[in-house]
KEBA-441531 format. One line per 4 residues: number of its first residue (from 1); their letters; for each residue x, y, z of N, C-alpha, C. Coordinates in nm, 3 decimals, padded with zeros to 5 digits, always signed. Layout:
REM KEBA-441531
NUM) A) X Y Z X Y Z X Y Z; ... $
***
This chain:
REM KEBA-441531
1) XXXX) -02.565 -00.750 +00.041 -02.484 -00.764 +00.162 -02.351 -00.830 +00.128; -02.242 -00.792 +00.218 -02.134 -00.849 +00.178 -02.159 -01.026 +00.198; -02.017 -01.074 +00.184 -02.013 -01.259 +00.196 -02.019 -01.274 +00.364; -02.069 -01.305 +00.370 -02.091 -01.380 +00.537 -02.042 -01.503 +00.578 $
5) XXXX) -01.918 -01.522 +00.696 -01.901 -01.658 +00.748 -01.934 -01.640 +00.877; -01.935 -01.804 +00.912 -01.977 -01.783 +01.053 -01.902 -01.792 +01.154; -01.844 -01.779 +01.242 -01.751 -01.726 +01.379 -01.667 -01.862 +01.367; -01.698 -01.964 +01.329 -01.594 -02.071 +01.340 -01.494 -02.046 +01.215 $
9) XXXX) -01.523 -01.977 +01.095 -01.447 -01.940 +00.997 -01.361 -01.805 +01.049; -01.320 -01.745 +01.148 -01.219 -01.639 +01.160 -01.125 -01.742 +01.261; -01.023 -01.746 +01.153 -00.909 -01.838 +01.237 -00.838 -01.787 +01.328; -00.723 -01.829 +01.396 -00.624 -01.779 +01.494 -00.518 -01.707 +01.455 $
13) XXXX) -00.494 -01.729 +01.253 -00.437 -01.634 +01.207 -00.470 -01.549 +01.168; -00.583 -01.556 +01.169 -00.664 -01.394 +01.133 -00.705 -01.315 +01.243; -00.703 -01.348 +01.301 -00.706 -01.343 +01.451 -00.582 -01.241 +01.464; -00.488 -01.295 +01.468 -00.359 -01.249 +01.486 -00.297 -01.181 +01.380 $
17) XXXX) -00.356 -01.149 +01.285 -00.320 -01.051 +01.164 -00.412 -00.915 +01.216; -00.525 -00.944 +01.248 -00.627 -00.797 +01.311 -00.520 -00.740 +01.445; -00.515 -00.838 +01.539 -00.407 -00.823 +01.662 -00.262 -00.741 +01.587; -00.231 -00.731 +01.490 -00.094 -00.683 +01.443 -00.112 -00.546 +01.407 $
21) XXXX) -00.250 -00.511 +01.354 -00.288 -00.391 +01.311 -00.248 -00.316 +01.427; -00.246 -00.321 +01.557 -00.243 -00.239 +01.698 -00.121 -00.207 +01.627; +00.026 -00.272 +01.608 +00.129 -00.205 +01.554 +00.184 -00.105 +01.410; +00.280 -00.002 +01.460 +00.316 +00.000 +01.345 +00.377 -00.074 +01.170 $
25) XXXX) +00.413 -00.145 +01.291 +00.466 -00.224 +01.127 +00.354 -00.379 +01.091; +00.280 -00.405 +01.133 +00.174 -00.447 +01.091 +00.071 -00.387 +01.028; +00.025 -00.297 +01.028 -00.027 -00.206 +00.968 +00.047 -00.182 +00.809; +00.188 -00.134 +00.833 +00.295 -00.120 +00.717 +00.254 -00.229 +00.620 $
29) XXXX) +00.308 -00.388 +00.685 +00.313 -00.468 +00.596 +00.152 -00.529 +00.543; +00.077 -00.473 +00.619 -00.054 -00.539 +00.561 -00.149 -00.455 +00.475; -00.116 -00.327 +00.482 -00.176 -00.182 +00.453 -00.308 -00.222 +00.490; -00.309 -00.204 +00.632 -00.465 -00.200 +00.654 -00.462 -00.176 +00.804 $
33) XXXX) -00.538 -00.093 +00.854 -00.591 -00.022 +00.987 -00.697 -00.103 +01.059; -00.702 -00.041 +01.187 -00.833 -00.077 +01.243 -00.960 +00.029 +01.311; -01.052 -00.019 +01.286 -01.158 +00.119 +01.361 -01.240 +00.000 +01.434; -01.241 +00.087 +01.555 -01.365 -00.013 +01.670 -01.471 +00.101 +01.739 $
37) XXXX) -01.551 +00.019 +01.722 -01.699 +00.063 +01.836 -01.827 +00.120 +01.691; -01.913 +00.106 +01.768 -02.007 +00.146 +01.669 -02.054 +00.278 +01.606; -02.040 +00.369 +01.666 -01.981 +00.491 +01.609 -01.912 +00.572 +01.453; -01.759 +00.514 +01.533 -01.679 +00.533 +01.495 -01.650 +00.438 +01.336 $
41) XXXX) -01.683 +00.350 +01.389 -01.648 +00.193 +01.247 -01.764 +00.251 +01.162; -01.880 +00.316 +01.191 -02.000 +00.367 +01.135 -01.986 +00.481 +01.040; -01.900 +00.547 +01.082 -01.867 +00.692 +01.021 -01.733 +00.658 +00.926; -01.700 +00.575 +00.940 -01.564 +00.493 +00.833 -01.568 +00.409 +00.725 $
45) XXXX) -01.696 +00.326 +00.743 -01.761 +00.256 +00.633 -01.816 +00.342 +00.540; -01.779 +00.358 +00.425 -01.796 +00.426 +00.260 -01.703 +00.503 +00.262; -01.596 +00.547 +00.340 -01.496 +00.667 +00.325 -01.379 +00.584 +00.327; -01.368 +00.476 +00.371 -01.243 +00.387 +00.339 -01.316 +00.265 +00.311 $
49) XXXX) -01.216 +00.166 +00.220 -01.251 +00.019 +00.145 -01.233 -00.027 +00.305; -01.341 -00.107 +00.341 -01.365 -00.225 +00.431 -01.343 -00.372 +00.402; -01.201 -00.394 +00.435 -01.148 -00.578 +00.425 -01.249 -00.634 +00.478; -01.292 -00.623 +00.647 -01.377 -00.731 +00.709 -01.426 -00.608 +00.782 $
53) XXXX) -01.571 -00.663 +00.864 -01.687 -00.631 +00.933 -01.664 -00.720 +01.021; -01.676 -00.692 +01.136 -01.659 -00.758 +01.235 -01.763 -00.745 +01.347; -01.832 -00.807 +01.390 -02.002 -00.795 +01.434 -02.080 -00.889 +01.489; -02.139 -00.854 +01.680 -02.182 -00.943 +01.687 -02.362 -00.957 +01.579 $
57) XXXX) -02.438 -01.069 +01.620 -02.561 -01.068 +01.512 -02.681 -00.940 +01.569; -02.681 -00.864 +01.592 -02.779 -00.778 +01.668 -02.751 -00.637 +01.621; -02.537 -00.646 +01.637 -02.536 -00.520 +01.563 -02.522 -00.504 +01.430; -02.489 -00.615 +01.354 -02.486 -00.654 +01.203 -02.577 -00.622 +01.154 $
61) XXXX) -02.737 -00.641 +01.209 -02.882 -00.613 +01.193 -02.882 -00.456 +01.204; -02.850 -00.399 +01.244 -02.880 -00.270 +01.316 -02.810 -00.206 +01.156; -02.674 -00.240 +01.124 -02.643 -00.169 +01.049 -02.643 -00.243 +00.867; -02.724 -00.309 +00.869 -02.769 -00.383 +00.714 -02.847 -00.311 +00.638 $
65) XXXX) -02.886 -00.216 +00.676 -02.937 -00.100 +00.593 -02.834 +00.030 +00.532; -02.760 +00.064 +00.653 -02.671 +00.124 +00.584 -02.538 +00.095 +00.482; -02.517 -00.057 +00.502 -02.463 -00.128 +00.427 -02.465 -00.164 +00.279; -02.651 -00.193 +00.293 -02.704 -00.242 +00.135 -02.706 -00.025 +00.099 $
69) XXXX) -02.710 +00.069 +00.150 -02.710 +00.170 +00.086 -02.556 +00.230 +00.024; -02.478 +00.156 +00.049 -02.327 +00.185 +00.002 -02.321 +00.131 -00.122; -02.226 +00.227 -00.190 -02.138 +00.154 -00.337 -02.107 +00.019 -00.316; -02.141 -00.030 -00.422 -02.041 -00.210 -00.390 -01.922 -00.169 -00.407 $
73) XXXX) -01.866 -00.107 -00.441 -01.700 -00.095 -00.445 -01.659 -00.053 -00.265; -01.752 +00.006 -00.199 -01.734 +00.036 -00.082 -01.779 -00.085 +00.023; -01.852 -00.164 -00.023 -01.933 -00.253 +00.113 -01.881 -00.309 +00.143; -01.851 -00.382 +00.257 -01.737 -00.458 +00.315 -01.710 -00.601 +00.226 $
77) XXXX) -01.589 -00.613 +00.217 -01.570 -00.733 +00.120 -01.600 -00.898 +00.187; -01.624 -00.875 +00.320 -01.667 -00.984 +00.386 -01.730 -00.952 +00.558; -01.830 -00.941 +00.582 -01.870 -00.940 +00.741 -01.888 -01.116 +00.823; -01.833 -01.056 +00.915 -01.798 -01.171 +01.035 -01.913 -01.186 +01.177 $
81) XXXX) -01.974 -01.279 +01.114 -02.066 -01.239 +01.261 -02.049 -01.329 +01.360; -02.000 -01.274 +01.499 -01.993 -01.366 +01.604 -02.054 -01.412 +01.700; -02.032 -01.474 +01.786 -02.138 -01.462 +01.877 -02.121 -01.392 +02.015; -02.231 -01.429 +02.068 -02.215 -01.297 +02.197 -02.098 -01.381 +02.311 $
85) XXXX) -02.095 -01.483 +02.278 -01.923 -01.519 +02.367 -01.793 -01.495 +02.321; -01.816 -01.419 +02.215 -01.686 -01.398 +02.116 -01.569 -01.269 +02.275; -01.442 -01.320 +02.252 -01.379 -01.188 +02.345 -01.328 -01.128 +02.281; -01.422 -01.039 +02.257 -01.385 -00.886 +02.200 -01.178 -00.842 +02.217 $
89) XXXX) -01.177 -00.904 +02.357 -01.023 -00.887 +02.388 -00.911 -00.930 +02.294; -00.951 -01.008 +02.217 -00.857 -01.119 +02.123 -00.820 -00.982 +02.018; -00.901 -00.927 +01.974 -00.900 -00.805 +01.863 -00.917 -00.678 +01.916; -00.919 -00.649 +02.015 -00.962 -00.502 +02.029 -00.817 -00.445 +02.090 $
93) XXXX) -00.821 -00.301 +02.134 -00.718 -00.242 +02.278 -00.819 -00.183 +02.345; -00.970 -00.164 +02.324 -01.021 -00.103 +02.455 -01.040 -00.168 +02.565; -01.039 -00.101 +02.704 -01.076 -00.186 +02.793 -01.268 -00.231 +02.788; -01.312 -00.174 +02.717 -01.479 -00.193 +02.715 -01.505 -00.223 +02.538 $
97) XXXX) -01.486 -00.318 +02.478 -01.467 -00.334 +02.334 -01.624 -00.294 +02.305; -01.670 -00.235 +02.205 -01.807 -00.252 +02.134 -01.814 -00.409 +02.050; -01.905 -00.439 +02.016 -01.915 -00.534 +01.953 -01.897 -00.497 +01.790; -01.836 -00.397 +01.767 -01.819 -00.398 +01.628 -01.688 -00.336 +01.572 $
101) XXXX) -01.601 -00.392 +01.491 -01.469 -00.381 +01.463 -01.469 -00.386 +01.325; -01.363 -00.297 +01.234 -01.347 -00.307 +01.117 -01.211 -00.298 +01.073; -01.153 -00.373 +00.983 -01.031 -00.346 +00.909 -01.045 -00.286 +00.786; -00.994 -00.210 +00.761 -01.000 -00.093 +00.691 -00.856 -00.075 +00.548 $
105) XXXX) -00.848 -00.068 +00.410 -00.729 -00.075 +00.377 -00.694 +00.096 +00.398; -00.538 +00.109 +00.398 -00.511 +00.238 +00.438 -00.461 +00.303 +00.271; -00.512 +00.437 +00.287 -00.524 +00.514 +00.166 -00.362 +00.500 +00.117; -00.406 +00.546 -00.054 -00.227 +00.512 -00.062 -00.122 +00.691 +00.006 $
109) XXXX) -00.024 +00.695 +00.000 +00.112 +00.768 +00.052 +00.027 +00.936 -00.049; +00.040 +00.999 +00.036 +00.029 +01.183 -00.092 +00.044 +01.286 -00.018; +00.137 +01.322 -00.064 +00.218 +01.466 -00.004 +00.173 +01.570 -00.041; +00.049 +01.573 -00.160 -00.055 +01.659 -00.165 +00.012 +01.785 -00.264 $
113) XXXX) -00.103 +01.841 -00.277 -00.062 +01.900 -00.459 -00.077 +02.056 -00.396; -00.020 +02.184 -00.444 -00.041 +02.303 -00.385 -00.194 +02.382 -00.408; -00.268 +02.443 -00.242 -00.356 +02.458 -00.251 -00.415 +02.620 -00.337; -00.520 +02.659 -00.342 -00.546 +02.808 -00.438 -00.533 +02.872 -00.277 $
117) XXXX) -00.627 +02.838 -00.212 -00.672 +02.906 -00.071 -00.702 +02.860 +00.040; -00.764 +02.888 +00.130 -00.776 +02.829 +00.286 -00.692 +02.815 +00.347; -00.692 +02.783 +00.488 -00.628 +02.716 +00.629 -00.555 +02.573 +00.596; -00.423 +02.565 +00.591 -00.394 +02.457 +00.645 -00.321 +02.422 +00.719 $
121) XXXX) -00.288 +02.238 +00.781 -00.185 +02.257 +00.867 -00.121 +02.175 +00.874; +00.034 +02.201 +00.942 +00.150 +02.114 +00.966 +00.194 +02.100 +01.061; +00.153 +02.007 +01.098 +00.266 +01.912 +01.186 +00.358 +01.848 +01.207; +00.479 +01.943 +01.299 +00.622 +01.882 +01.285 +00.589 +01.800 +01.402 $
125) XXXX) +00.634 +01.649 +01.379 +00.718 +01.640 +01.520 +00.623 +01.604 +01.600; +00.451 +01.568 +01.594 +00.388 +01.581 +01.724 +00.352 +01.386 +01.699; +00.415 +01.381 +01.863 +00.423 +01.214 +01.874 +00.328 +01.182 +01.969; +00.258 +01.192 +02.016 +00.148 +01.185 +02.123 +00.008 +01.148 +02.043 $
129) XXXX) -00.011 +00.999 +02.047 -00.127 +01.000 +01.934 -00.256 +01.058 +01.962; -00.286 +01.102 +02.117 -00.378 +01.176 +02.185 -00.393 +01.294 +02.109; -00.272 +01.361 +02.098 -00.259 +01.476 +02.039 -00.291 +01.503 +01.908; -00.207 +01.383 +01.829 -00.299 +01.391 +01.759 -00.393 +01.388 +01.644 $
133) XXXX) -00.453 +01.270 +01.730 -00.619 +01.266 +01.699 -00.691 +01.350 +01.732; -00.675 +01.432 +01.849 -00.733 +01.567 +01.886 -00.759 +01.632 +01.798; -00.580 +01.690 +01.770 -00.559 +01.819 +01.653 -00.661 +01.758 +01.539; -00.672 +01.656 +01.458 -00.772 +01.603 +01.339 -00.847 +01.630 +01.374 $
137) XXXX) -00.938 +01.603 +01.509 -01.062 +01.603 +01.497 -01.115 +01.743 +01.532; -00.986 +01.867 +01.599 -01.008 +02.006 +01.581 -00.984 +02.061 +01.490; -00.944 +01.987 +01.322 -00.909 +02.060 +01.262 -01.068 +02.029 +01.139; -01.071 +01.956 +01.158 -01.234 +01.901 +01.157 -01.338 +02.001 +01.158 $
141) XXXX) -01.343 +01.999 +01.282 -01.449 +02.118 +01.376 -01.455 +02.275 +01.295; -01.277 +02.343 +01.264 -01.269 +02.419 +01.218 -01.256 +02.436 +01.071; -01.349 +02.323 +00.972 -01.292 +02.314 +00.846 -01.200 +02.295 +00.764; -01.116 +02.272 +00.838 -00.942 +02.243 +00.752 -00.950 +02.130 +00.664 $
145) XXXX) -00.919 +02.085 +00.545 -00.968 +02.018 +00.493 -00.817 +01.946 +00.451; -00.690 +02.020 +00.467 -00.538 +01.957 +00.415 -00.491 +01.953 +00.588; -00.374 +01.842 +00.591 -00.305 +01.848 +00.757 -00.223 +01.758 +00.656; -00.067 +01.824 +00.705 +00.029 +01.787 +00.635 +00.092 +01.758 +00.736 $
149) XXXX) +00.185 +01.619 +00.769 +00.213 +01.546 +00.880 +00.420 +01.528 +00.827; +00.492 +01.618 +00.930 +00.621 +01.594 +00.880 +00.682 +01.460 +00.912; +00.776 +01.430 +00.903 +00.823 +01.294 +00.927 +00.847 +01.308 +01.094; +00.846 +01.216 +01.154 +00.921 +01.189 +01.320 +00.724 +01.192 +01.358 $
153) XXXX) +00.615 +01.224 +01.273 +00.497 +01.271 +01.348 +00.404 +01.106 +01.400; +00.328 +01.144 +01.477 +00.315 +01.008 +01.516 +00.168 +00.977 +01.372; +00.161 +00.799 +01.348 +00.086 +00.754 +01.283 -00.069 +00.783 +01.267; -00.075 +00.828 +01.166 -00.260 +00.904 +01.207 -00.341 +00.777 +01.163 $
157) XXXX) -00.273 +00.682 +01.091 -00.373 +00.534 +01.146 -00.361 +00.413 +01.293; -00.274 +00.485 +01.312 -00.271 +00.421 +01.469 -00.391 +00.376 +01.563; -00.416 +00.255 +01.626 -00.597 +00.283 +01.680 -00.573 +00.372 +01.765; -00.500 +00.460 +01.862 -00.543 +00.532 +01.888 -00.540 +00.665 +01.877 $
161) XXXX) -00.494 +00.704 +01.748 -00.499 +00.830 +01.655 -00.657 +00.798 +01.606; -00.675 +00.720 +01.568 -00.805 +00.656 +01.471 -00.899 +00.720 +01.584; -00.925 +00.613 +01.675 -01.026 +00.629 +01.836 -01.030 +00.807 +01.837; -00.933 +00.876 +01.829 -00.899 +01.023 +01.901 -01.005 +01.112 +01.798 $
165) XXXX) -00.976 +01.090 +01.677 -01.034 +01.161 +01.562 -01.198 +01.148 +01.596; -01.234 +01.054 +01.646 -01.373 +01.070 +01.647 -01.430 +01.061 +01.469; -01.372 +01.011 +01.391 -01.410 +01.016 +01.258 -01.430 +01.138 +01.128; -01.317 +01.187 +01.215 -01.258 +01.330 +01.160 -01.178 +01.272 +01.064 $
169) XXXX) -01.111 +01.181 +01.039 -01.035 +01.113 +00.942 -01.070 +01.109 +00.818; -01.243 +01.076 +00.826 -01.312 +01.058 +00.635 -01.327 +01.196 +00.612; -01.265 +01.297 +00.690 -01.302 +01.486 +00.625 -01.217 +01.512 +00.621; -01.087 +01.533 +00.691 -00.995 +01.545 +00.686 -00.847 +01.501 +00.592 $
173) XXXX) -00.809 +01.521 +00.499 -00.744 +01.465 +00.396 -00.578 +01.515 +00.473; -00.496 +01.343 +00.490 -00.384 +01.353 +00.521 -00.284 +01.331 +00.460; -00.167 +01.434 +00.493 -00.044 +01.394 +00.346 +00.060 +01.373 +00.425; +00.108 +01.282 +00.406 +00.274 +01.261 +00.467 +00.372 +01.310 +00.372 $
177) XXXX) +00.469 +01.422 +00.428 +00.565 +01.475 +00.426 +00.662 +01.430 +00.422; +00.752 +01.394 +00.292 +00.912 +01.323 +00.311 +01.032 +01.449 +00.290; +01.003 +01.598 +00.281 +01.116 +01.656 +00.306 +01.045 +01.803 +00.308; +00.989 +01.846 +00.460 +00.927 +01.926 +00.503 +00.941 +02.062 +00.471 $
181) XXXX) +01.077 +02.097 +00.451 +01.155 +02.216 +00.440 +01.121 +02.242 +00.246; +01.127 +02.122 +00.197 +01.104 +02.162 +00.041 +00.939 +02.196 +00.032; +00.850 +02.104 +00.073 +00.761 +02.176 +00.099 +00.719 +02.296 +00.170; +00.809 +02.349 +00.278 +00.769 +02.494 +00.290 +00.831 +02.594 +00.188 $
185) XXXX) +00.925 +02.549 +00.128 +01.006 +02.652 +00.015 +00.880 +02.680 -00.118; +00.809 +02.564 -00.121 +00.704 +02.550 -00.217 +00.576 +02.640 -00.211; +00.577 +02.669 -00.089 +00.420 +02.699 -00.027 +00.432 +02.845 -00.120; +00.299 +02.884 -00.133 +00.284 +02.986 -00.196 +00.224 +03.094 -00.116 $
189) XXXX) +00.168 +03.079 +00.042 +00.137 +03.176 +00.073 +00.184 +03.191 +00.219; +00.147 +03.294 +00.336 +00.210 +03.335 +00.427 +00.195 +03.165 +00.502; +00.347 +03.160 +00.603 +00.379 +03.018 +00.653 +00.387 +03.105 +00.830; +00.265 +03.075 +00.891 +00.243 +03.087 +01.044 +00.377 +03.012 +01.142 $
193) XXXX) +00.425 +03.034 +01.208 +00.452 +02.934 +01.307 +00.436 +02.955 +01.479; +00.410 +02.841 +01.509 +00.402 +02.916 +01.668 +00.499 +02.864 +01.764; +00.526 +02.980 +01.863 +00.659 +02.977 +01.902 +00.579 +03.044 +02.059; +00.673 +03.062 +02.154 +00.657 +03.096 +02.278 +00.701 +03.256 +02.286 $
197) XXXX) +00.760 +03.295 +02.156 +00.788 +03.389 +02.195 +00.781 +03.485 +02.043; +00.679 +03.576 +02.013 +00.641 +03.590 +01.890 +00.546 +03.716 +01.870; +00.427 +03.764 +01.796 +00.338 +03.816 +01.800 +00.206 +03.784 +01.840; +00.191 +03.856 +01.924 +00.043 +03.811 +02.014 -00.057 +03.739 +01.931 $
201) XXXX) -00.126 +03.623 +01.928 -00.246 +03.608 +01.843 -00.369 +03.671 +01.853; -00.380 +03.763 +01.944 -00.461 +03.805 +01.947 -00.460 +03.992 +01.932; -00.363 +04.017 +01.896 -00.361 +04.136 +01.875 -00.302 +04.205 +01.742; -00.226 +04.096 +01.656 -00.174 +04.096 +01.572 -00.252 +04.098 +01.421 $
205) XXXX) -00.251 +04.162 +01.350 -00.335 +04.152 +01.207 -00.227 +03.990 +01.160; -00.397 +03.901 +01.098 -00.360 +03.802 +01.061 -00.417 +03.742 +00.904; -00.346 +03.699 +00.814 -00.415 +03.650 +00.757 -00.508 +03.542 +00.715; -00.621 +03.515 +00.705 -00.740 +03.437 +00.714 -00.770 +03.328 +00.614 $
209) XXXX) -00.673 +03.338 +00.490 -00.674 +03.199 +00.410 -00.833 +03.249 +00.289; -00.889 +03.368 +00.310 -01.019 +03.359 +00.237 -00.955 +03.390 +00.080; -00.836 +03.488 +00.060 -00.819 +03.467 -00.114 -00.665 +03.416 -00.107; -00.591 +03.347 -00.018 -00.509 +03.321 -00.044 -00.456 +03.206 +00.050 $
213) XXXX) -00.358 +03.095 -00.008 -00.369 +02.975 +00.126 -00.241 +03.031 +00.210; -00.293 +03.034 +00.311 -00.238 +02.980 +00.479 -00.186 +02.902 +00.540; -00.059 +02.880 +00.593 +00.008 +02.759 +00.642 +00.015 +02.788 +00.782; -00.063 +02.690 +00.888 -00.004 +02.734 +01.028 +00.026 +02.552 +01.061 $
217) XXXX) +00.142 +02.615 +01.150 +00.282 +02.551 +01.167 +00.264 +02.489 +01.311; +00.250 +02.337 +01.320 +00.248 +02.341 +01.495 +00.383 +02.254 +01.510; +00.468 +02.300 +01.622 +00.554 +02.171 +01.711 +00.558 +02.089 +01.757; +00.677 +02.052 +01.784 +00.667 +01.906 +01.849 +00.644 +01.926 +02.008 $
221) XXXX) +00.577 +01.877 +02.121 +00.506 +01.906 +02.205 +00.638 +01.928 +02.307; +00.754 +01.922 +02.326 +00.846 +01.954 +02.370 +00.974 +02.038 +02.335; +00.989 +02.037 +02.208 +01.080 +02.110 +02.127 +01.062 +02.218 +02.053; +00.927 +02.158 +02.009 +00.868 +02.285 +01.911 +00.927 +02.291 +01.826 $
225) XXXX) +00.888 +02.390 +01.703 +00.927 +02.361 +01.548 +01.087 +02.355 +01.546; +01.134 +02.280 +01.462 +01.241 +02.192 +01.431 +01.302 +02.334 +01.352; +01.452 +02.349 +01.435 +01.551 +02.468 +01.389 +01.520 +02.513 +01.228; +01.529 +02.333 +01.176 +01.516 +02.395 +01.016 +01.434 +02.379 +00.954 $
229) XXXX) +01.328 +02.462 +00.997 +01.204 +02.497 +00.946 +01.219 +02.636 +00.987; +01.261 +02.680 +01.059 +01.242 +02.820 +01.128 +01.243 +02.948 +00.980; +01.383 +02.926 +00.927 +01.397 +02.996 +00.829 +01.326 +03.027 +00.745; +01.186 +02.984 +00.719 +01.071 +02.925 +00.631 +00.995 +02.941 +00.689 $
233) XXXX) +00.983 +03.023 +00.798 +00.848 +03.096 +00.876 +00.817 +03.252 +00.817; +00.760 +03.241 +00.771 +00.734 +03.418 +00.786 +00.682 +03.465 +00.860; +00.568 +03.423 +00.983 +00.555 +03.487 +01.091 +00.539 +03.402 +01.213; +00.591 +03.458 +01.346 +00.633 +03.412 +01.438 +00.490 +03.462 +01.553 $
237) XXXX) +00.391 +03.335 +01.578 +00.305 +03.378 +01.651 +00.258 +03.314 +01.799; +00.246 +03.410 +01.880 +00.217 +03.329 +02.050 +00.103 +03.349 +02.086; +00.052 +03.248 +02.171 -00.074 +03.240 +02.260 -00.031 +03.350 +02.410; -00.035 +03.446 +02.414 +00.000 +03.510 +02.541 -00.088 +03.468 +02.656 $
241) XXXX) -00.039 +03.425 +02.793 -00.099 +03.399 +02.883 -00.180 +03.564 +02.945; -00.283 +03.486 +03.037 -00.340 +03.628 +03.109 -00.343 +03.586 +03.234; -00.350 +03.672 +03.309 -00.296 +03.832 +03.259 -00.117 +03.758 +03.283; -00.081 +03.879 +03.184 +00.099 +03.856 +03.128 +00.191 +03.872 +03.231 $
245) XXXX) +00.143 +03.962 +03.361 +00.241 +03.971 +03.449 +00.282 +03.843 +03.591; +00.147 +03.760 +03.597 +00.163 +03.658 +03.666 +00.239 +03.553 +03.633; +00.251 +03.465 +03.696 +00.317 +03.314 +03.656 +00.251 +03.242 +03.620; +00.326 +03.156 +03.550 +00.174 +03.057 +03.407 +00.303 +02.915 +03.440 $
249) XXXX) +00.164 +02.850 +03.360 +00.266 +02.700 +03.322 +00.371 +02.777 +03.208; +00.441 +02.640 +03.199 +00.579 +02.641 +03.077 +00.506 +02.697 +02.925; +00.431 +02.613 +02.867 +00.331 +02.610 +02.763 +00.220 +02.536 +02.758; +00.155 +02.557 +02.649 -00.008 +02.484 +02.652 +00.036 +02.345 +02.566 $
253) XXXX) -00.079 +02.303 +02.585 -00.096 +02.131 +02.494 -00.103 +02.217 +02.376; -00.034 +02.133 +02.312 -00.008 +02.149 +02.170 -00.171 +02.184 +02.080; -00.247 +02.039 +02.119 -00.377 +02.047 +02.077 -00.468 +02.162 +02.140; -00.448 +02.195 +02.268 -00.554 +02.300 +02.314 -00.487 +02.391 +02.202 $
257) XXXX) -00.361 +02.443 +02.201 -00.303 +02.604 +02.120 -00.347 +02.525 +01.973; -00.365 +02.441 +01.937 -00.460 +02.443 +01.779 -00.542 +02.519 +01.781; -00.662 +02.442 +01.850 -00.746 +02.472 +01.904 -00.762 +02.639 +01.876; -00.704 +02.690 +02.008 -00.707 +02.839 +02.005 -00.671 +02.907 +01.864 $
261) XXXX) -00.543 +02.845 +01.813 -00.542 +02.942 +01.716 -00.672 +02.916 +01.584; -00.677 +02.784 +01.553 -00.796 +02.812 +01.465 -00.905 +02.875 +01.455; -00.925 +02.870 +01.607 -01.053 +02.942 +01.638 -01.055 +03.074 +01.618; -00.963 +03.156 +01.646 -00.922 +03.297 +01.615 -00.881 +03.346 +01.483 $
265) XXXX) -00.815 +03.224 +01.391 -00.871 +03.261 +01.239 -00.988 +03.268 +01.236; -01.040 +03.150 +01.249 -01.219 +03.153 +01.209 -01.259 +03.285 +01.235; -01.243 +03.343 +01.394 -01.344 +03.440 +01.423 -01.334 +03.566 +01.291; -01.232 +03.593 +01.237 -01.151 +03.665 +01.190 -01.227 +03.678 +01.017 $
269) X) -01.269 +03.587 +01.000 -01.326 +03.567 +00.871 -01.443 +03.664 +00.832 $
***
């Protein structure tokens, strides 16, 4: 088991170093995240190094088995057990905290090496951490195993990018992007993008990523793909509303049109 102190040993500055993780630049300067609830902190322990365990004594018990079954290079380098008057509020952002919280160090920076084959995806531009943690945890669902994140995109360790993923994060391998356009010049195989105004996805011959890799391209949830990327599309593809002659909203959530389009590779396979 990791080192154990007892609730009078987590000070007010540690306290307030977990409290900083909620931000971006606390996070930055500390390289380290947060995951809450039991779940979620459950499905994160052995897939990222665990600074602290954070736990009242009931759920510490519950999970001391799966603990002593981890790598020691993985087991938490110290668990905190509190007591049941501890306020969850001091450390958490949910309004209903679980009793179990983890700090997490954050993987190092990788813009990721070029793939042979499969689905992958990029995200310009999408700032809505709802969104997405969604898109991760749909890209999850649909096997995607690369999500390449351009700059302006919102933080995929954010808690509530983290919360959104549902623990799509330890499958999902993320690369931050420092000059998007050189990486699409790089890509070696057909580069998707979706646009409002394009080739039907559903009627259009597509390619499926099975002998060759696939780039599909999502926007920023208001702008949509960034002018200069456009040039670096080779195909231009839309979700057509039904039926086409009525009146529709403007466009879909970014994350539902993932969604859709992955699913329609998949079927395609």
């Amino acid at each position: 088991m990791p080192s154990r102190k007892s609730a009078s040993m987590l000070s007010k500055a540690e306290i307030k170093d977990i409290r900083s993780l909620h931000d971006a630049k606390g996070r930055s300067s500390q390289q380290r995240f947060i995951a809450e609830g039991i779940k979620l902190t459950g499905e994160m322990l052995g897939a990222f190094p665990c600074e602290l365990l954070l736990a009242d004594e009931e759920t510490a018990r519950g999970f001391a088995r799966q603990l002593d079954k981890l790598p020691q290079a993985l087991r938490p380098k110290r668990l905190e057990i509190v007591p049941e008057s501890f306020d969850w509020g001091r450390v958490s952002s949910q309004r209903e905290p679980q009793p179990l919280l983890g700090v997490f160090a954050l993987p190092q920076e990788d813009e990721g090496s070029p793939i042979a084959s499969g689905v992958s995806l990029l995200l310009d531009r999408i700032q809505d951490p709802g969104n997405l943690g969604t898109i991760i945890r749909t890209a999850d669902w649909f096997g995607i195993e690369h999500l390449y994140l351009a700059p302006g995109t919102a933080d995929p360790f954010a808690p509530k990018v983290v919360q959104a993923t549902m623990g799509a994060l330890t499958r999902v391998k993320i690369h931050r992007l420092s000059d998007t356009v050189t990486f699409l010049k790089g890509f070696s195989g057909p580069r998707l993008g979706t646009f409002l105004e394009g080739e039907d996805l559903y009627t259009t011959e597509l390619p499926t990523g099975k002998d060759e890799p696939v780039l599909l391209i999502m926007g920023n949830e208001g702008q949509g793909i960034h002018p200069d990327l456009e040039p670096h599309i080779d195909r231009r593809i839309t979700i057509s509303p039904y039926p086409a002659e009525n009146s529709h909203t403007e466009s879909l959530n970014v994350a539902i049109a993932t969604a859709l389009l992955l699913g329609e590779l998949r079927r395609r396979l």
